[in-house]
N, C-alpha and C positions, 0 to 999 in steps of 0.2 A: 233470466232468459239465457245467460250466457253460461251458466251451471247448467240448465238444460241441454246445449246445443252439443258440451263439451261430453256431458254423458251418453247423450245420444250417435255421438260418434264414436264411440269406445264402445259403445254398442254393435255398431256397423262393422267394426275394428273386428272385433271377435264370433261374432256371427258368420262373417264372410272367411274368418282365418287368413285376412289382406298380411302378410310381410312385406317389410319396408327394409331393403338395405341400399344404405347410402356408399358409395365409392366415393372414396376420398381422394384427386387427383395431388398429391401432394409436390411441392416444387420447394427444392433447396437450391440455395444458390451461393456457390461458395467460392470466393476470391483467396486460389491458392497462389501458391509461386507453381510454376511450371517446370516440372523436375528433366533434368537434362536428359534427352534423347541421344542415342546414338546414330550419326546418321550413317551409320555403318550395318551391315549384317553379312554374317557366314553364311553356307548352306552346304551341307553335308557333301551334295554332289559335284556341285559345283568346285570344291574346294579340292575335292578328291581326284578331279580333271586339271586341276591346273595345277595342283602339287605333283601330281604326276607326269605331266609335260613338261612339266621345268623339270623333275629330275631325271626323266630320260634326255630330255636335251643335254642338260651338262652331261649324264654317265658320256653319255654320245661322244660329244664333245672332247671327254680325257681319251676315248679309245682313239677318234681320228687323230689327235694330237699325235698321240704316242708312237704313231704311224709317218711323221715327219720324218724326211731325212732330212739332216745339219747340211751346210755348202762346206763345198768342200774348199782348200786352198786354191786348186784350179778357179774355183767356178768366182768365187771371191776376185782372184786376180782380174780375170776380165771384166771386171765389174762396170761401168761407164755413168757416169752422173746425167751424161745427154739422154741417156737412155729414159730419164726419168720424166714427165709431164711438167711442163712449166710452171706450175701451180704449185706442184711439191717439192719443186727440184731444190728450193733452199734449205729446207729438212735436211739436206746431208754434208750440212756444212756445221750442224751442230751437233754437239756431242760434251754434258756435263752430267757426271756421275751426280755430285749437289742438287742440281734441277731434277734428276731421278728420283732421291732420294726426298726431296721435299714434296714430290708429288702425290708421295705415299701419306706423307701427315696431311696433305690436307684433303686428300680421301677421307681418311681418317676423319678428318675435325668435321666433314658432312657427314659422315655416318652418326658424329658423336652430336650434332645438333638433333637427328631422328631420336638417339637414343636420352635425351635432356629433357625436351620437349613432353615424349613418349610419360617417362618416369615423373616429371617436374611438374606438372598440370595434370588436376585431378576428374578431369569427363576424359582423357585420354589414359591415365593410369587405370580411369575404372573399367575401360576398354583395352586393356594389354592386352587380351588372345585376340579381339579383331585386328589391331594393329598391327601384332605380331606374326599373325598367319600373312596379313597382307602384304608384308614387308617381305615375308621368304617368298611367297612367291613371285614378286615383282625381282627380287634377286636370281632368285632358280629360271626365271623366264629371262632373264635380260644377260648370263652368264653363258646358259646353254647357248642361246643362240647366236651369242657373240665367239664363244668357243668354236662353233661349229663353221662358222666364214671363215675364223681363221684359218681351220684347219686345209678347207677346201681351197682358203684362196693362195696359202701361202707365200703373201708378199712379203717381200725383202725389206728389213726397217731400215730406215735411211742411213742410220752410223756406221751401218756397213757398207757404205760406198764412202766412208767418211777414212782418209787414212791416218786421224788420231785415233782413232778408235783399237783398242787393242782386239790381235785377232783372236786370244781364246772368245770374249763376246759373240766375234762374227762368226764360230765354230758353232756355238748352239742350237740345238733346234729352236727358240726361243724366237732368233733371232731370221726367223721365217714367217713369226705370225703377228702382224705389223696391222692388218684389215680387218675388223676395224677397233678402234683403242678400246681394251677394257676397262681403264681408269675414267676415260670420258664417260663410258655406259655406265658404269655402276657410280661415277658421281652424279649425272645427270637423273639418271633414274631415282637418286637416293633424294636429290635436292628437292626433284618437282613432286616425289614422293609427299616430301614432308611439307612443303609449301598447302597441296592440294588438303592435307589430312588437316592441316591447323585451319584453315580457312573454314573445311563445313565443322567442326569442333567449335570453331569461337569464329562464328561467320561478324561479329562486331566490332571485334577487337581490333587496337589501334594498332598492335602490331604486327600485325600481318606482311605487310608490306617490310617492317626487319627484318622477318623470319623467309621469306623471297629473296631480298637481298644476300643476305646473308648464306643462304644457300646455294644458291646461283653463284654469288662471288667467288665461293672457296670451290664449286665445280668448274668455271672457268677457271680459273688459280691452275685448277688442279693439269689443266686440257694445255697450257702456255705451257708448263712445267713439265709436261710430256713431249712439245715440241722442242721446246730450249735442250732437253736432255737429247736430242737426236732419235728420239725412239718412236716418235710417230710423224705421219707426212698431215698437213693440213687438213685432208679429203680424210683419211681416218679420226681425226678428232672431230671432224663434222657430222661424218656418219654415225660414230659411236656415241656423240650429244644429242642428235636427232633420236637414234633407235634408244637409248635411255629417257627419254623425254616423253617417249610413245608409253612405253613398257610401266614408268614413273606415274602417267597420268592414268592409264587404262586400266592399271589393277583396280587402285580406290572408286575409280567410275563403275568397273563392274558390281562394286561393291556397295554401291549406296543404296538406300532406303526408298522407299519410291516415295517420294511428295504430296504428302495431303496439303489441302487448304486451309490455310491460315485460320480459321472456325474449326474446320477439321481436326486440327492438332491437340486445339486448346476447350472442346466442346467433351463433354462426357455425359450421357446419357443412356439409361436402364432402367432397369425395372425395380417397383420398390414396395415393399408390403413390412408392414409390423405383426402383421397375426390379425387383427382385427380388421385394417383398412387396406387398399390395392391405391399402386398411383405409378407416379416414376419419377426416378432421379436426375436433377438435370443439377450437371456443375461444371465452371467457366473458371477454368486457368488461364491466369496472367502470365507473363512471359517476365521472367528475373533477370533476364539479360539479353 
């Protein structure tokens, strides 16, 4: 009976010319490690706007400078310390060539923790041209427009009311452009720079909070060391930590990746056929760190 029923429908089968195809929904499911993202990205135009605004800012910048005139003996002579805001007025009682010159290295050692960092850890080495574009232009931005106050505001730095201070110094045009510090801006920019990039890089890592300290400390370092030297008033190393702090934080934020959800990230799914069958592919990455 059951030899009958089977030939009787292979009967039916071919009579009718029925086709049967089955679709095969196929699901793979695979626990990978989850390969490091960048939460960085360039964009062509974008990049070509803001390299461009930083470098007419600075050209800007060296033209008005170069348009300073030096004080003169007169003007130097009547100089008055009353004259000055009581907030700054103790700026022009100092004046040490050493605190000048140590300001400079430890400019330096914050640039040199960007560039450690940058080279030393390997999801930021694999990312040297986003870093690297975003670093000149948080510089080109935070240069030009600190050039540019100067030039306009030409304030008198303090060791020029200071009478250790020798006067080829106060003969300079140099010694006009006082508002506001460019050591503070380009430490603070470079510190909060590098802070903000290692955080979304290694959003885990226990050292974070080092690489904060540690950058921050040596751009304060740097902001004392410009007062001690006599070469900035308080109110410029406030402004020029404030406007590098802006410039430091805003690049890397224009710059980041827009935020999927946590499924989102780690969720991969398409389309999937061998030749024979139709399905789709679904695979779930783990997170390695």
């Amino acid at each position: 009976m059951v030899k009958s029923f089977r030939n009787n429908w292979q009967e039916i089968l071919k009579k009718k010319r029925i086709g049967i195809t089955l679709f095969i929904i196929h699901y793979s499911l695979f626990i990978t490690p989850l390969s490091a993202q960048s939460p960085y990205e360039l964009r062509t135009g974008r990049e070509i706007t803001l390299l461009g605004v930083g470098a007419a800012t600075l050209g800007g910048s060296f033209a008005l400078a170069h348009n300073i005139d030096p004080l003169t003996q007169a003007e130097i002579s009547v100089l008055k310390r009353a004259d000055v805001n009581s907030f700054d007025q103790k700026a022009t009682y100092q004046w040490s060539t050493t605190a000048d010159k140590l300001s400079d290295v430890t400019l330096a050692g914050t640039i040199g923790i960007t560039g450690l960092l940058t080279i030393g850890t390997k999801p930021m080495r694999q990312d040297l041209k986003t870093v690297a574009v975003m670093y000149i232009e948080t510089m080109l931005l935070a240069n030009g427009v600190k050039g540019m106050v100067k030039a306009v505001t030409q304030r008198t730095r303090p060791f020029v009311y200071n009478p250790d201070a020798p006067l080829a110094d106060k003969l300079e045009r140099d010694a006009r452009q006082s508002f506001f510090s460019g050591h503070a801006t380009n430490a603070f920019a470079t510190a909060v720079f590098t802070g903000e990039v290692f955080r979304h890089y290694f959003p885990h890592s226990k050292l974070k909070p080092v690489v904060w300290v540690g950058s921050l400390g040596l751009a304060t370092a740097t902001a004392v060391l410009r007062y001690e030297g006599g070469l900035h008033y308080p109110s410029d190393l406030l402004a020029g930590a404030a406007f590098g702090t802006l410039v430091g934080w805003g690049i890397p934020k224009l710059h980041e990746v827009k935020k999927q959800t946590a499924l989102g990230r780690r969720l991969d799914i398409q389309p999937w056929s061998n030749g024979a069958a139709n399905g789709i592919y679904v695979q779930l990455s783990m997170f390695s760190r």
